[in-house]
Structure formats: structure tokens, C-alpha cells
C-alpha positions as CSV (number, residue, x, y, z in Angstrom):
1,X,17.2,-4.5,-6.4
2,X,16.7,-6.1,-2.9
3,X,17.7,-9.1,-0.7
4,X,15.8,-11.9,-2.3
5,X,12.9,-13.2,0.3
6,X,12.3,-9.9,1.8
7,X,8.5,-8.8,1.2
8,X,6.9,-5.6,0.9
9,X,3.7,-4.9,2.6
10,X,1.0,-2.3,2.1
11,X,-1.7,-1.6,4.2
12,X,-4.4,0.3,3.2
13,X,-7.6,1.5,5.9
14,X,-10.8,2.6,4.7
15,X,-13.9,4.2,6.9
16,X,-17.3,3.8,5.7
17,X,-19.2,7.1,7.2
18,X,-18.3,10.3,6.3
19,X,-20.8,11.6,8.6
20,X,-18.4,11.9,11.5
21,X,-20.2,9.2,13.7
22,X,-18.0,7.1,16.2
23,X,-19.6,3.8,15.2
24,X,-18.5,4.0,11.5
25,X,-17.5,0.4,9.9
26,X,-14.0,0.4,9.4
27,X,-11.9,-2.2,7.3
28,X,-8.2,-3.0,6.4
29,X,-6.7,-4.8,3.7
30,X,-3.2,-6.2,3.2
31,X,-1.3,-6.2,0.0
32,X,1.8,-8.3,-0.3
33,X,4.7,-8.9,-2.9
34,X,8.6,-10.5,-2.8
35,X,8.7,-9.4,-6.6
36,X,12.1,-8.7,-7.0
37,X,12.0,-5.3,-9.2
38,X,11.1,-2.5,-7.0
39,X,8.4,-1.0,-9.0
40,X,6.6,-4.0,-10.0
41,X,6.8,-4.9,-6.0
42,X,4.6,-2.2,-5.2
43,X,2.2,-1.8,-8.0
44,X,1.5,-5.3,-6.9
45,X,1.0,-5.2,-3.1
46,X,-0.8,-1.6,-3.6
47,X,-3.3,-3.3,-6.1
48,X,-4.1,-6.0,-3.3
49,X,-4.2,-3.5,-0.5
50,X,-6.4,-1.1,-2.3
51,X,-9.3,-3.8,-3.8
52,X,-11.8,-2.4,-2.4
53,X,-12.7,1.4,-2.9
54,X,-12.2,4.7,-0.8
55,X,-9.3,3.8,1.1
56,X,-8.2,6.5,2.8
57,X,-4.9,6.0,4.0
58,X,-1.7,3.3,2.7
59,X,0.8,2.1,5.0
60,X,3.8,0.5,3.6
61,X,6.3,-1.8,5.5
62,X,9.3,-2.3,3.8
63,X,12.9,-3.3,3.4
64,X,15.0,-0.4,2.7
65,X,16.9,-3.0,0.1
66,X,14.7,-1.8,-2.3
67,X,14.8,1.3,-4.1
68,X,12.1,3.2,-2.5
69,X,11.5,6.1,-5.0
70,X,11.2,3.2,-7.2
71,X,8.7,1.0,-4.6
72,X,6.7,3.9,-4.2
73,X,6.3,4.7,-7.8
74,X,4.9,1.6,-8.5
75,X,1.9,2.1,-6.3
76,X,1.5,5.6,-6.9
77,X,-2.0,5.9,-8.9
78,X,-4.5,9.0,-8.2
79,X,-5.4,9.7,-5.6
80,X,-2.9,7.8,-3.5
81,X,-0.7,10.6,-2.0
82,X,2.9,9.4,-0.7
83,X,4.1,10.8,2.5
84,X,7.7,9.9,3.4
């Protein structure tokens, strides 16, 4: 569990060529949740941050009042890779 009104947030960035050019269109998206079960909390924001395909890297911002194992099992789907 964690302090109540404490968000989670999960940003995920995505470049479009894989050609190695300089001028390759780049994006972010932002993925939020205040659910209050740790799991749940990042299954959420991670589905919001990673709507649109290919990302290529996920950033999470987060309270250490929740359980983070827990946080970061939530969002884990293939082929996410967690780095802590």
C-alpha cells in the first residue's frame, strides 16, 4: 500500500526510424494512476504510457510508498524490460 494521493507516472519514448538518421520523429506518452494497490497502479499507467506501439524505453516516477516489486509487476508485459 501507499500514501493515499500519491501518483505513479510512466513515461514511455518511442523513435520512429530505425535507420539511424538524426531527423527521426520522436514521441512520448504519459501514463498516470493514484490506484491504490500497487500492481493495479502500474498495469494502469503502463497501459496509458505504452498506447501507441514500439516504445522503446519506460520511465517510471514513483513514490517509494508503494511496493515496487509489486508496481513494477503490474506493468511488466513482453517486451518491456525493467531496469532498477
Amino acid at each position: 500500500m501507499r500514501a493515499a494521493g500519491v501518483p505513479v507516472d510512466f513515461v514511455a519514448v518511442h523513435s520512429v526510424a530505425d535507420d539511424g538518421h538524426s531527423s527521426a520523429s520522436r514521441w512520448f506518452a504519459v501514463g498516470r494512476s493514484s490506484h491504490a494497490d500497487a500492481r493495479e497502479a502500474g498495469r494502469q499507467a503502463a497501459a496509458d504510457a505504452l498506447a501507441a506501439p514500439r516504445a522503446k524505453l519506460l520511465i517510471v516516477f514513483s513514490s517509494d510508498s508503494y511496493d515496487l516489486p509489486e508496481l513494477l509487476s503490474g506493468a511488466a508485459a513482453p517486451p518491456v524490460h525493467a531496469v532498477s
